[in-house]
C-alpha positions as CSV (number, residue, x, y, z in Angstrom):
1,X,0.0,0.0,0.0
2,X,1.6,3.5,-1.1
3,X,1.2,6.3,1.3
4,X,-1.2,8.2,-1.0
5,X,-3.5,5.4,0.0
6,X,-3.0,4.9,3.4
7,X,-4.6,6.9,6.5
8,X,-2.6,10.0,8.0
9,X,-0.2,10.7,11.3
10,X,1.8,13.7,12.8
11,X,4.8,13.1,15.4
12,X,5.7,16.2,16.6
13,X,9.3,15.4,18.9
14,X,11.3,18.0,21.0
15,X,13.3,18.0,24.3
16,X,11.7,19.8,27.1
17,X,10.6,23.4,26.9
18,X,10.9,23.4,22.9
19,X,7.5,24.8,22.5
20,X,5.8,21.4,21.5
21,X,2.4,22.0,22.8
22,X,2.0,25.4,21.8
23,X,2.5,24.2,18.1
24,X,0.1,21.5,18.2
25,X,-2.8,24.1,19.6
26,X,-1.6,26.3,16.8
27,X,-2.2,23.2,14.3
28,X,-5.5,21.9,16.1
29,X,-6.9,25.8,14.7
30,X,-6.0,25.7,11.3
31,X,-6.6,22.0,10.3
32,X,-8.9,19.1,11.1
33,X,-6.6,17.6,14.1
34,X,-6.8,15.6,17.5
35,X,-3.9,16.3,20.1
36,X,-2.6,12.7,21.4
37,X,0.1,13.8,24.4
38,X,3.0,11.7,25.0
39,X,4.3,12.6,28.1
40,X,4.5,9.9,30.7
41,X,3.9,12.5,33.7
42,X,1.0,14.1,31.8
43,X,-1.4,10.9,32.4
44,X,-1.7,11.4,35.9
45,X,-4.0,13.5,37.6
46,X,-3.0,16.5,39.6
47,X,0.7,16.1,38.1
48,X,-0.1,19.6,36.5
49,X,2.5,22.0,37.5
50,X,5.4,19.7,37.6
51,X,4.7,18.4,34.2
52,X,4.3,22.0,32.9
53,X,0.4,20.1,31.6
54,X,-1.5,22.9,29.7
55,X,-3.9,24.8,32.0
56,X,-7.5,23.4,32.3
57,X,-8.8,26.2,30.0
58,X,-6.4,25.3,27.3
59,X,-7.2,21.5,27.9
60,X,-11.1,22.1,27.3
61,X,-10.6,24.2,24.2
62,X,-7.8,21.9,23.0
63,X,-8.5,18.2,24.8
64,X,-5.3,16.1,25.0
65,X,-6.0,12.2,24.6
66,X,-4.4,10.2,27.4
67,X,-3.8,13.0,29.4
68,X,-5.3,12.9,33.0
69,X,-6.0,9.1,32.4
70,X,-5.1,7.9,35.4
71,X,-4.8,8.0,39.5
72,X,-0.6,9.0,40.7
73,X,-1.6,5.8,43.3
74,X,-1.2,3.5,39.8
75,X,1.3,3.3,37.4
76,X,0.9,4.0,33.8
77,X,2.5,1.5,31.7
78,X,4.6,1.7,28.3
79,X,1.8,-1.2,26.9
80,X,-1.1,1.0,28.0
81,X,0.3,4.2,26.3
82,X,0.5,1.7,23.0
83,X,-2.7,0.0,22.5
84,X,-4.7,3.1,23.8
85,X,-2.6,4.9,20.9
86,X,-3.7,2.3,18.7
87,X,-7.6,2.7,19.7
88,X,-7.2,6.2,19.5
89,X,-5.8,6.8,16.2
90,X,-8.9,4.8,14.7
91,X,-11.1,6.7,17.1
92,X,-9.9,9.7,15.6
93,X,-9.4,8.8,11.7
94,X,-13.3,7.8,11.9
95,X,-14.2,12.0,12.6
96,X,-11.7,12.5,9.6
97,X,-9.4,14.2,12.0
98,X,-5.8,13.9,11.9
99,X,-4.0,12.1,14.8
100,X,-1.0,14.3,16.0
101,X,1.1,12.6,18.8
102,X,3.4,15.3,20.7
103,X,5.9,15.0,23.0
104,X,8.7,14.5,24.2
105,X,9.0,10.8,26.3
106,X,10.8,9.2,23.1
107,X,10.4,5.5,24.5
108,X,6.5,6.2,23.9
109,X,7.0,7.3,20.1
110,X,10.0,4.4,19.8
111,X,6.9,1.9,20.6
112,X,4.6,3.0,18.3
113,X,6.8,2.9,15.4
114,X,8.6,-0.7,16.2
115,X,5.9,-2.4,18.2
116,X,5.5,-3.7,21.4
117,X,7.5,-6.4,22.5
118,X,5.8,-9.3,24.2
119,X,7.1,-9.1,27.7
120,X,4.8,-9.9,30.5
121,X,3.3,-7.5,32.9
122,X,5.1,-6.0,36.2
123,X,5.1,-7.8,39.0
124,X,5.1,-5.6,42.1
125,X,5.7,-8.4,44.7
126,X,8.7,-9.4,43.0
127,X,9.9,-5.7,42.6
128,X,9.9,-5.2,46.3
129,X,11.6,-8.6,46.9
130,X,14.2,-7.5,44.1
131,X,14.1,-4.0,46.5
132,X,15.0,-5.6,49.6
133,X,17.5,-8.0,48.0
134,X,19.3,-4.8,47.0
135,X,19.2,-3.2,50.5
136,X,20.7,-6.4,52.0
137,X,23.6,-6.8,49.1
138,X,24.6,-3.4,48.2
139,X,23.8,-1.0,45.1
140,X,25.6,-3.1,42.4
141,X,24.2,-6.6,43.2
142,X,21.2,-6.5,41.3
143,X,23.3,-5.6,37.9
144,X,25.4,-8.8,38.7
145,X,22.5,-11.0,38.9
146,X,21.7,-9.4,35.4
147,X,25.0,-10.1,34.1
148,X,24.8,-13.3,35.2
149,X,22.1,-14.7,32.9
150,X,22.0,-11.7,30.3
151,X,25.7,-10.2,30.2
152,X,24.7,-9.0,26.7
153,X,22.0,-7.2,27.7
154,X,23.3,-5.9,31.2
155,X,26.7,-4.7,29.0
156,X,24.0,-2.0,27.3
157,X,22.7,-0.7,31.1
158,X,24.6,1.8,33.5
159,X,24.8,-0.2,36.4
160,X,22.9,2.2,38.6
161,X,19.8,2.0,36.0
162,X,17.7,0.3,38.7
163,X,14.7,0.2,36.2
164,X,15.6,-1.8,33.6
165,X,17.7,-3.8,35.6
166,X,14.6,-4.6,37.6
167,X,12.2,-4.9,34.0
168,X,14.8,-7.4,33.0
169,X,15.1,-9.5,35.7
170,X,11.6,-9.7,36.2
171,X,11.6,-10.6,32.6
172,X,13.6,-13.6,33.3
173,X,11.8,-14.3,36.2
174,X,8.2,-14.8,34.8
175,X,9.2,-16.1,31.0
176,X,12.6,-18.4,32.1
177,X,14.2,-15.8,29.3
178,X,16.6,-13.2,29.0
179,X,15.7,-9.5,27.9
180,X,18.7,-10.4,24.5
181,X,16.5,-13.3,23.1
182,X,13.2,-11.2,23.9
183,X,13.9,-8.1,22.7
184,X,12.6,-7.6,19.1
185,X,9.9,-10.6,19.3
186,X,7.3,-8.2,18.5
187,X,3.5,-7.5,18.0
188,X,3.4,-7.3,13.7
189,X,0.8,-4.2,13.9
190,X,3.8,-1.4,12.8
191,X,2.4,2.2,12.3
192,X,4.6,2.7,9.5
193,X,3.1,-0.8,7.2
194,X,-1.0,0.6,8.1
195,X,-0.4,4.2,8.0
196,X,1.2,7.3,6.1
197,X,3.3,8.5,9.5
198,X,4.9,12.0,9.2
199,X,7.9,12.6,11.6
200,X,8.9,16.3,12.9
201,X,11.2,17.8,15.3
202,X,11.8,20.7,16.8
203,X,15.6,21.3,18.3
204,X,17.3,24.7,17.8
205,X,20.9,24.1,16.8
206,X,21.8,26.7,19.4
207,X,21.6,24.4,22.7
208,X,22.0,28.3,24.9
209,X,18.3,28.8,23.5
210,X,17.2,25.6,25.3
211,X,18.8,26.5,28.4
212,X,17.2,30.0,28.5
213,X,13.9,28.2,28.0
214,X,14.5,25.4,30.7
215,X,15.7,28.0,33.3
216,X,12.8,30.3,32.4
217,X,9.8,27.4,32.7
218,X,11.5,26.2,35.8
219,X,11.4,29.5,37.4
220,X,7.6,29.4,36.6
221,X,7.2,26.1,37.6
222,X,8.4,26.7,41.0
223,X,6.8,30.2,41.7
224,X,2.9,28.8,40.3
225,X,3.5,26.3,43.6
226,X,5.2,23.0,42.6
227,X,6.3,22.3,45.8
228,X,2.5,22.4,47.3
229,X,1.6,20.3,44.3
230,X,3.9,17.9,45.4
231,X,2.8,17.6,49.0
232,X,-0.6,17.1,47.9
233,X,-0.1,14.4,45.7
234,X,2.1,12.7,48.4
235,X,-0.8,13.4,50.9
236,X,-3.9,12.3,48.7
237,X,-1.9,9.2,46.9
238,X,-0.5,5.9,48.3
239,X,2.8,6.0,45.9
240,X,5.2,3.6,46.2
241,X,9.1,4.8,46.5
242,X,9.8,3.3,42.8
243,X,6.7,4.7,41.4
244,X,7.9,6.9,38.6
245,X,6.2,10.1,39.9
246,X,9.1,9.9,42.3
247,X,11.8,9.8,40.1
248,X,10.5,12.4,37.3
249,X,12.1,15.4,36.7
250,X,10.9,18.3,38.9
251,X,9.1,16.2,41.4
252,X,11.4,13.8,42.7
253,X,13.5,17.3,43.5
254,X,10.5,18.4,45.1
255,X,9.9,15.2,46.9
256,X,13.6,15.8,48.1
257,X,13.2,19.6,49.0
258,X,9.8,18.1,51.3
259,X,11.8,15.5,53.1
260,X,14.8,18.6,54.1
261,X,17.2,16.4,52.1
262,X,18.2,19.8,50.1
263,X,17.2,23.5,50.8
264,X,16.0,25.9,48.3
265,X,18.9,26.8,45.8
266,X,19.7,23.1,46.2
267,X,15.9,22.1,45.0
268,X,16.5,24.9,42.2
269,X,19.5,24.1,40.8
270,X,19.4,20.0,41.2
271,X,15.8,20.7,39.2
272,X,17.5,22.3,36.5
273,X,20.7,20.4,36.0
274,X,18.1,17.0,35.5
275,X,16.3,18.9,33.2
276,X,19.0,19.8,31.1
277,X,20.1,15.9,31.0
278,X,16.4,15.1,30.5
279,X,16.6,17.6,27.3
280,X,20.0,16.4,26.5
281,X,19.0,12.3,26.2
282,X,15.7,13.9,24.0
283,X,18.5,15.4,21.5
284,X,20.2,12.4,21.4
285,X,17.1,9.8,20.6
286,X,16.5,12.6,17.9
287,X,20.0,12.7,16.4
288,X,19.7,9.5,15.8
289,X,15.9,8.9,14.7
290,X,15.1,7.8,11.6
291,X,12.9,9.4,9.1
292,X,12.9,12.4,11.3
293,X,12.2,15.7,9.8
294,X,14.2,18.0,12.1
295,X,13.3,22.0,12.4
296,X,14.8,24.9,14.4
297,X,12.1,27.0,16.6
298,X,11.6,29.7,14.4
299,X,11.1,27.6,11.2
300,X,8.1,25.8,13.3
301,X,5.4,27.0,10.5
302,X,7.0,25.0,8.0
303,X,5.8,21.8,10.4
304,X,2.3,23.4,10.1
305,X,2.7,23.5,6.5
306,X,3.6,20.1,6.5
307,X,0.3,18.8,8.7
308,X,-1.9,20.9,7.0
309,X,-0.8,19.3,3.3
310,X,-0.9,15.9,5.4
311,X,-4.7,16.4,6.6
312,X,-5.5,17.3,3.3
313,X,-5.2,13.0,2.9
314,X,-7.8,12.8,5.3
C-alpha cells in the first residue's frame, strides 16, 4: 500500500521546553486535528504543575488524549500508552481528523513505530523482593544478577539504572528468558506498514536557546507552587518509592526539598541540572531517529505546513 493510500499521522518530537504543545494548539486551529500527548507524567491526575500540563482552560478548548487518564496511586505502563494509541488513532481517523502525537518521552514514540515487545506484565511483589535483595547486598548486586544470565543485555545498562535492571530480571523471572532473546519478538501491527506517518522535530541548533527556555519554565514552575503540588499528591496518593512520579524530573526534586534532604537553591538548581540531562537524552534519541524531519524553533510553521498538506489526505 503506497502512502497516497494509506490513512494519516503527525509526530511532533522535541526536548523539554521546545515549544511542542503550543505548536500543536496552533495546528488543532487551522486543520482538522486531535492532540494525542506523550508525556509519561501528563497521564496522571494532579501532576499539572510539575509536568508543565496545559492549564485546564487550554485542555477544554484543545483536549489532549491520554492526558489525566489515570490516579498517581497507579502506574501507567509503556503497553497501556501503545494500544490506547492504537484505539485512538482509529477513534480519531473515523471523525476525519488527523491524529497528531506530541511529545517528548521518546520510548513512547520508539513503541509505536517498532511495536511492542511481548514481555509480561510488572510484578510488584517481585519488585519489592528485588528491592530488599538490594538493600541487603549493596547498590551493584542487582546488575550482577543481570550479568549473570543476560551479560549482553546488562553490558547496554549503567549499572545504577535500577529500572531496567529490575524490568529485565523480572523478565527472566516470569518467562525463564533473557531481555537479549526477547527483545525484538514483537507485536506485527507497525504504524509505518497501516499508516502514512509523518515525523517532525523541533531542536534549535543553538543548545544556549534551550537553556534559557529550561531555566525560564522552571522559574515558573516553582513560583505557580510545585512544591504544594507535590505535597498534595504525596498526601492524597499511596505511591510507592519506585513509582515513577518519584523519580520524574521536577518532582522527585520536590519530593527531596519536602523530606529537608536539600534547601532551596539546592531544589532549584538539582531541578535544573536534571532537566538539562532530560533535554540532552531527547537530543540524542533525535540525532539519531530515523525518518525524522528536524526544524529549528523559528522555522516551526513550516511543520504546520507540513500537517496541513498531510490532513489534506484525510
Amino acid at each position: 500500500m503506497n502512502n497516497i493510500s494509506k490513512k494519516p499521522i503527525a509526530f511532533i518530537l522535541g526536548p523539554t521546553a521546545s515549544g511542542k504543545t503550543d505548536l500543536a494548539i496552533e495546528i488543532c486551529d487551522s486543520v482538522p486535528a486531535e492532540i494525542i500527548s506523550v508525556d509519561s507524567v501528563m497521564v496522571y491526575e494532579d501532576c499539572n504543575i510539575g509536568s508543565a500540563k496545559p492549564s485546564k482552560d487550554v485542555l477544554e478548548k484543545y483536549p489532549h488524549h491520554l492526558v489525566d487518564c489515570i490516579k498517581p496511586s497507579s502506574i501507567f505502563s509503556v503497553s497501556e500508552f501503545y494500544y490506547s494509541s492504537l484505539e485512538l488513532i482509529d477513534e480519531i481517523h473515523s471523525r476525519d481528523k488527523l491524529p497528531v502525537f506530541v511529545g517528548g518521552t521518546m520510548m513512547y514514540f520508539r513503541t509505536l513505530i517498532n511495536g511492542l515487545d511481548s514481555l509480561p506484565p510488572r510484578n510488584d511483589d517481585y519488585r519489592l523482593e528485588l528491592e530488599e535483595v538490594k538493600k541487603q547486598n549493596g547498590d551493584e548486586y542487582l546488575y550482577e544478577m543481570l550479568a549473570s544470565i543476560d551479560s549482553d543485555y546488562a553490558a547496554t545498562l549503567n549499572k545504577s539504572d535500577d529500572k531496567r535492571i529490575i524490568r529485565a530480571l523480572e523478565v527472566y523471572k516470569f518467562t525463564g528468558k533473557n531481555m537479549t532473546s526477547l527483545l525484538g519478538q514483537v507485536d506485527k501491527n507497525f504504524l509505518l506498514e497501516k499508516y502514512n506517518l509523518k515525523q517532525m522535530g523541533i531542536l534549535d541548533e543553538d543548545r544556549s536557546i534551550l537553556h534559557k527556555r529550561i531555566e525560564k519554565r522552571l522559574e515558573a514552575i516553582i513560583n505557580d507552587g510545585l512544591v504544594e503540588e507535590a505535597k498534595n499528591i504525596l498526601n492524597k496518593y499511596k505511591i510507592a518509592d519506585s513509582h515513577p512520579i518519584r523519580k520524574s524530573v521536577n518532582y522527585k526534586q520536590a519530593i527531596s526539598f519536602i523530606k529537608k534532604e536539600i534547601d532551596e537553591d539546592e531544589f532549584f538548581n538539582t531541578a535544573l541540572f536534571a532537566t538539562r540531562q532530560l533535554a540532552k537524552r531527547q537530543i540524542t534519541w533525535m540525532r539519531s531517529w530515523n525518518n525524522l524531519e528536524i526544524f529549528e524553533n523559528k522555522s516551526a510553521y513550516k511543520i504546520k505546513e507540513n500537517v496541513k498538506r498531510l490532513a489534506s489526505s484525510l
